[in-house]
N, C-alpha and C positions, 0 to 999 in steps of 0.2 A: 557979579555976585556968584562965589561958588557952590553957595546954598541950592540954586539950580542944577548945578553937575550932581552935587551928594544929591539929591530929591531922586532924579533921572537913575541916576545907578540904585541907588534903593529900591523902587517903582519896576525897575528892571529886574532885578535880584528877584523880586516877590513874583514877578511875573515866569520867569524862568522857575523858582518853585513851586510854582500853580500846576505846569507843565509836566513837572516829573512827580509832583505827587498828587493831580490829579485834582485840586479843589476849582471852584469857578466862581466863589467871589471872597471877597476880603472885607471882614467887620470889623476887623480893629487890626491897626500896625500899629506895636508898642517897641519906640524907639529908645536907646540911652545917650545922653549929648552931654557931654565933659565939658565943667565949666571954661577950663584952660583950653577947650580944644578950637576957638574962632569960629565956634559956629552959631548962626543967628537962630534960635530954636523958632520965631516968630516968622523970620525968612524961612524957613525950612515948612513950616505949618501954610505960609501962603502960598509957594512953591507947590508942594502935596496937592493940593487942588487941582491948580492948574496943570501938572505933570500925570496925574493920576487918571484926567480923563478919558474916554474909550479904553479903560484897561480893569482886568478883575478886582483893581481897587479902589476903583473909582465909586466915591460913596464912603469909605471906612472912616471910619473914627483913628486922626492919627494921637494916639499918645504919648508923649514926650516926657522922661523922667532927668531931671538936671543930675550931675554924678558932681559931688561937693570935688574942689581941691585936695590931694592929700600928697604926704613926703614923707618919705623914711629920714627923718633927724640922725646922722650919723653919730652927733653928740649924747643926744639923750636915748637914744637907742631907741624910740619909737615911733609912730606913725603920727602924724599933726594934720591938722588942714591948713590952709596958707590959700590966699587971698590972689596970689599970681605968682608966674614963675619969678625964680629971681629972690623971693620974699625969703625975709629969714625966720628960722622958726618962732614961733611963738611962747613958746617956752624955757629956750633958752639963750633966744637972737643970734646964735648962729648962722651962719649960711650956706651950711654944709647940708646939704638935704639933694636927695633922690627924687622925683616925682615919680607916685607911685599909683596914682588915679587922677580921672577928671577930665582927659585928656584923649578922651575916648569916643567913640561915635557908631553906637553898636545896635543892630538891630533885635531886640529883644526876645519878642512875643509876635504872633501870629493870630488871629480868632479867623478863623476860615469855612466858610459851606462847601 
């Protein structure tokens, strides 16, 4: 499961910025998780727990935002959402499309004492 490795380097990140900015607990990590990106946002939420504890965020409230699908359609010259990679656009069933979100795994927000 590498919902465990991303969990540990997050948990790490936040802990390493505790350090250089000084805060000493964590009430909320607000995370963003790309539908296309393989990651189990449920694995990742029961990971947190378990990785989080003896550490300044142990206790936070973690929040999870899903980032929809999206593709630059080279055809219709604009941006689409699309279901997985691979998919053709929706608008014009082409297959010429850029992925241009969704695929993302980004740590957002912060609420810190």
């Amino acid at each position: 499961m590498h919902e465990m490795s991303l969990t540990e380097s997050l948990v790490e990140m936040i802990a390493s910025e505790g350090e250089k900015q000084g805060f000493s607990r964590v009430r909320t990590v607000r995370v963003a998780i790309g539908a296309l990106g393989h990651v189990d946002p449920e694995a990742i939420r029961f990971c947190f727990g378990a990785v989080a504890r003896g550490t300044l965020v142990e206790g936070a409230e973690l929040a999870i935002d899903i980032v929809p699908a999206a593709a630059w359609c080279f055809d219709c010259a604009k941006t689409v959402r699309i279901a997985e990679r691979g998919a053709a656009c929706p608008t014009c069933g082409r297959h010429i499309l850029q992925v241009t979100g969704g695929d993302e795994l980004r740590l957002e927000e912060l609420e810190v004492d």
